[in-house]
VOBA-1610 file (N, C-alpha, C; in pm, whole numbers, padded with zeros to 5 digits, always signed):
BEGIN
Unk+00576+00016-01656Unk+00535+00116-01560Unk+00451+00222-01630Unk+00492+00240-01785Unk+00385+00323-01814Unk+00267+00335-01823Unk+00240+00207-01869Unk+00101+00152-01841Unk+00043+00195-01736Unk+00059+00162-01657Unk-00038+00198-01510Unk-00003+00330-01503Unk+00101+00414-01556Unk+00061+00558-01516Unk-00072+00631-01603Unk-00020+00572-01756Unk-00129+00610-01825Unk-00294+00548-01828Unk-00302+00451-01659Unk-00441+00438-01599Unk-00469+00548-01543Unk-00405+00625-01468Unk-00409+00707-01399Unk-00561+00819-01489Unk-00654+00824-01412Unk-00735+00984-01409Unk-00683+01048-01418Unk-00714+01161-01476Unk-00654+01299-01535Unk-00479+01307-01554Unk-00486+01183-01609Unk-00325+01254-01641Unk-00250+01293-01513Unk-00232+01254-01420Unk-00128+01257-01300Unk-00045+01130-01304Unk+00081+01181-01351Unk+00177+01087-01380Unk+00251+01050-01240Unk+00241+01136-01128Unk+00277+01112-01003Unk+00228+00983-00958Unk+00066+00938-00984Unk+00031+00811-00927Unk-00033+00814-00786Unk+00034+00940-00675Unk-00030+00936-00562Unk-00121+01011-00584Unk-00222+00984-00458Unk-00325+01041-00434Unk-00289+01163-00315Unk-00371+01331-00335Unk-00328+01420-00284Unk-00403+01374-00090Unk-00307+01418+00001Unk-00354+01364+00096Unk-00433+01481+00171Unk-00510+01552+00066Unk-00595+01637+00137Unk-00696+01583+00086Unk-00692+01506-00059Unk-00816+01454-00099Unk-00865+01297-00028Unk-00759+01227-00040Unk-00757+01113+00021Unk-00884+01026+00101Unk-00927+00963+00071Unk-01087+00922+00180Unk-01036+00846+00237Unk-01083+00840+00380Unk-01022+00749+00436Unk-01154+00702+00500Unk-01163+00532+00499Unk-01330+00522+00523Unk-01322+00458+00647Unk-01397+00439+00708Unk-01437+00340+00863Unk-01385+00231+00821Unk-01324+00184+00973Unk-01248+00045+00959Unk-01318-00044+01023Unk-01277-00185+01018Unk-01417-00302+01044Unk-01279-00340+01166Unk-01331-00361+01277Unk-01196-00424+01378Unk-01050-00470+01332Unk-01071-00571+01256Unk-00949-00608+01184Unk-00905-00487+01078Unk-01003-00416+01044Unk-00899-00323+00974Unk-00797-00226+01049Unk-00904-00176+01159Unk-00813-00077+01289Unk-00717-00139+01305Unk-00689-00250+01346Unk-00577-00339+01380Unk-00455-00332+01284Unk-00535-00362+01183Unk-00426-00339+01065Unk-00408-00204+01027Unk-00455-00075+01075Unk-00390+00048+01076Unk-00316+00056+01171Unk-00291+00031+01260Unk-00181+00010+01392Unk-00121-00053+01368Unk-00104-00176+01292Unk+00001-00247+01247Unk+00093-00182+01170Unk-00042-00120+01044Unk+00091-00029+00909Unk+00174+00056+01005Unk+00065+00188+01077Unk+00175+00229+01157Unk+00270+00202+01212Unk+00256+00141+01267Unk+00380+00067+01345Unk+00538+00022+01287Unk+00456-00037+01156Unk+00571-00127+01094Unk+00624-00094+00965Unk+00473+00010+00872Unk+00489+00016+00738Unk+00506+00202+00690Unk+00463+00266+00813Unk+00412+00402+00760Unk+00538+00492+00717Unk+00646+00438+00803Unk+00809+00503+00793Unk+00807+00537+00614Unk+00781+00404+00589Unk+00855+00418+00419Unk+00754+00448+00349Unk+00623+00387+00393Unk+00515+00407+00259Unk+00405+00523+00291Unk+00455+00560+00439Unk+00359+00723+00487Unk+00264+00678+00536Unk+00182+00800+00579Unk+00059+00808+00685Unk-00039+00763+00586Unk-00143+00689+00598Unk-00211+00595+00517Unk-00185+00531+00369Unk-00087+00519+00374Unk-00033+00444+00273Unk+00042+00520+00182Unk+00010+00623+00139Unk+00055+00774+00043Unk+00173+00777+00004Unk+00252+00747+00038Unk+00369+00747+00018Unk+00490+00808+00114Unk+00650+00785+00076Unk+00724+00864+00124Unk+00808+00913-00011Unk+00927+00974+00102Unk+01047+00967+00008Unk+01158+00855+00003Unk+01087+00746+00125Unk+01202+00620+00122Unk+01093+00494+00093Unk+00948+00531+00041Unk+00891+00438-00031Unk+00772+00438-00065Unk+00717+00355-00184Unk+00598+00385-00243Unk+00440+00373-00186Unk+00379+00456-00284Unk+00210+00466-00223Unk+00171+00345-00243Unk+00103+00312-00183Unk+00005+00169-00170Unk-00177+00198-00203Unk-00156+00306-00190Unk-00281+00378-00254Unk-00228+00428-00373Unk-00260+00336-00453Unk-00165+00331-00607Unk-00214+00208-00725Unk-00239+00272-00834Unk-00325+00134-00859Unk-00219+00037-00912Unk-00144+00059-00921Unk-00029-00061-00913Unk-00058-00143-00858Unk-00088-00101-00743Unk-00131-00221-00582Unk-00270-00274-00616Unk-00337-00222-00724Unk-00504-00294-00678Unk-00519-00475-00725Unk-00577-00503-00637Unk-00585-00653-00599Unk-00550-00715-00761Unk-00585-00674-00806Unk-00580-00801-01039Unk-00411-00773-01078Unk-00404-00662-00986Unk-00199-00694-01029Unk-00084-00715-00921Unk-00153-00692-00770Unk-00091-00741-00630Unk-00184-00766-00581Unk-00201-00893-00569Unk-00282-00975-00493Unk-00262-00992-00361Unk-00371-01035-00287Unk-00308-01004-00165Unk-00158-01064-00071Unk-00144-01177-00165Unk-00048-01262-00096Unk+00076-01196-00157Unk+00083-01113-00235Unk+00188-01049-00280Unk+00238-00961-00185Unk+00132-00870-00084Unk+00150-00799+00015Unk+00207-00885+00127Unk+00173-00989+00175Unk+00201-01084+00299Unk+00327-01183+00246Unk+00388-01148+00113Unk+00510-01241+00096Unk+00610-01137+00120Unk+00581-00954+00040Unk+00678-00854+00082Unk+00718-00820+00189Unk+00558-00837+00292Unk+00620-00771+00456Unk+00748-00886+00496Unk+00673-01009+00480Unk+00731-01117+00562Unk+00866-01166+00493Unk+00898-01204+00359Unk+01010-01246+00308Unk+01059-01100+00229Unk+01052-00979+00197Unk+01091-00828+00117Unk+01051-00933-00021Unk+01095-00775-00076Unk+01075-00855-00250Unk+01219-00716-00299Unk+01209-00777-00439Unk+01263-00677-00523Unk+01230-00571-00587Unk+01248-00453-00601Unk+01182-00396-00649Unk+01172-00355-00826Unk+01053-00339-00837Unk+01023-00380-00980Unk+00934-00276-01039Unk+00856-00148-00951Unk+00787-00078-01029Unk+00843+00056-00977Unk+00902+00083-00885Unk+00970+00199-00842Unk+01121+00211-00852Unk+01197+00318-00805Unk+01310+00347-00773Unk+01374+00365-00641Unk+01273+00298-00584Unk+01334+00304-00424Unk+01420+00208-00337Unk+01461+00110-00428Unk+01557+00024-00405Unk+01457-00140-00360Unk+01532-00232-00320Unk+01458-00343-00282Unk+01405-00311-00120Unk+01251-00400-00128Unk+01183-00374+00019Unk+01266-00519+00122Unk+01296-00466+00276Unk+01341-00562+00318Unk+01254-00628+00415Unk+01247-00756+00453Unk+01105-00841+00494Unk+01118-00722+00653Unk+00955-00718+00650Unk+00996-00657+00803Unk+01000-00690+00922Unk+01135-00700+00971Unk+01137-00798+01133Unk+01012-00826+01232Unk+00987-00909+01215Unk+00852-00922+01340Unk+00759-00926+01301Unk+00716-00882+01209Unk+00530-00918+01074Unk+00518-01061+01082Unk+00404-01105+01121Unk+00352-01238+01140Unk+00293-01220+01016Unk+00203-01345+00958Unk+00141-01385+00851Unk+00014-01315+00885Unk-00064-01327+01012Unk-00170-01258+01011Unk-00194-01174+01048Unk-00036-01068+01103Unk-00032-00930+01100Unk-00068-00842+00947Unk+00056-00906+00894Unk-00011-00918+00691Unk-00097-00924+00671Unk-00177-01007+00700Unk-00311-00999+00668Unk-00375-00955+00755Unk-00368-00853+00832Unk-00429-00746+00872Unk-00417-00623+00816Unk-00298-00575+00772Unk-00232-00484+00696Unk-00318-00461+00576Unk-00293-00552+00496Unk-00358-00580+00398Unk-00511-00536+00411Unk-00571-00603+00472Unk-00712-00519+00519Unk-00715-00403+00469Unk-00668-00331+00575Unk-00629-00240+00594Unk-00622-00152+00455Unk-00541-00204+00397Unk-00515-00110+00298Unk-00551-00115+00180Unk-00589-00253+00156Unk-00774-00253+00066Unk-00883-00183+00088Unk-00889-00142+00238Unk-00992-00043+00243Unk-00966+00058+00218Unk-00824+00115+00194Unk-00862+00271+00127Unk-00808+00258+00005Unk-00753+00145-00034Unk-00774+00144-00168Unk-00935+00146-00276Unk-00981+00066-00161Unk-01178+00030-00219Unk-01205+00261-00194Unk-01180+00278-00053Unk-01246+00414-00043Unk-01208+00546-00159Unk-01082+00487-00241Unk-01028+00584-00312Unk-01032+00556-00434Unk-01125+00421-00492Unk-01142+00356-00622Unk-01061+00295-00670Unk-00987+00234-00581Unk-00865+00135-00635Unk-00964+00021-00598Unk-01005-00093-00709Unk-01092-00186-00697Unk-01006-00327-00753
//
């Protein structure tokens, strides 16, 4: 885990991004979709565009950028949970009702503000 903190720009060991700075860029249809989806299903734990909570982690995080969670890593957590392995927020549990290509709407979704916030 240290590793990726010490990717982090300027030394912010927090990892999130401040959500006043946050870009949030135009969505392509399927991405809107997949912001109504996160809402819906993901925003409780991981917050209003991904940012985080206090019952779970930012996804705007370069932890998450595609060369170390790929996308199918995102569409195996919604749908089957995983364990957790880079936080302290306990294990994620699959989330009732996420289809495969709700996931992969999500996902969209949240590659695009990962791309808008330089998570590449």
């Amino acid at each position: 885990m240290a590793f990726w903190y010490a990717q982090r720009p300027g030394g912010d060991v927090s990892g999130e991004i401040d959500l006043a700075t946050l870009t949030i860029p135009d969505l392509t249809e399927d991405q809107a979709s997949g912001k109504a989806l996160f809402d819906r299903n993901c925003a409780a734990c991981h917050g209003a565009n991904a940012n985080g909570s206090d019952q779970g982690p930012p996804l705007v995080h370069r932890v998450y950028e595609p060369s170390h969670h790929g996308d199918m890593a995102f569409l195996l957590a919604a749908t089957r949970g995983v364990r957790a392995h880079h936080w302290r927020f306990g294990n994620m549990p699959a989330v009732e009702g996420v289809t495969n290509d709700d996931a992969a709407k999500i996902t969209a979704y949240v590659r695009a503000l990962q791309r808008a916030n330089g998570i590449n």
